[in-house]
C-alpha positions, 0 to 999 in steps of 0.5 A: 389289816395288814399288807404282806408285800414285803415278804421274808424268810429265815434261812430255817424256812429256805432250808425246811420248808418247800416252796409249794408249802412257803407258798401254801402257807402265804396263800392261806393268810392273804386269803383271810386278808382280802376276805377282810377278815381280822388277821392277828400280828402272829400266825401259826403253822404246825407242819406234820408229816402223815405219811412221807412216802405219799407226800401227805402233810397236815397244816394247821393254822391258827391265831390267838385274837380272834381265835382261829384255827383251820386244818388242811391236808395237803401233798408235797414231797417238800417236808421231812419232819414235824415243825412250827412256823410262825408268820410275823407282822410288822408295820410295813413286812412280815417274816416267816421263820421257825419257831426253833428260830425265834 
């Protein structure tokens, strides 16, 4: 089990990635969290635009061990393009960046 107090992100998120989306993203893994389920050091995010005028993205999460995957529409004006983030355990923190950024 992990413990996400300690939250950061690289600049690639801060500049890509809107804060209700960040926010989204957080949510979605401390949820499995207080459910107790079994979180993986590494999650997934693929981002796609689905139609950037109506703000409609799709998001899926995935992990390898256990394997999971659950896909969300959501709305937000805050993404312009198709993008990977992963979400990385540490001991103590996790950090959020772009997979371009790894």
């Amino acid at each position: 089990m992990f413990n996400i107090e300690n939250k950061f992100m690289t600049i690639g998120v801060k500049e890509n990635i809107s804060l209700d989306v960040q926010l989204f993203m957080w949510n979605e893994i401390e949820e499995r969290i207080n459910a107790g389920k079994q979180v993986d050091y590494l999650q997934v995010f693929n981002i796609s635009v689905i139609d950037e005028v109506r703000g409609i993205v799709k998001i899926e999460h995935t992990q390898e061990v256990p394997e999971y995957k659950n896909t969300l529409i959501i709305k937000s004006k805050g993404i312009k393009s198709n993008l990977k983030v992963f979400v990385i355990f540490e001991s103590e923190y996790a950090t959020m960046l772009l997979a371009s950024e790894y």
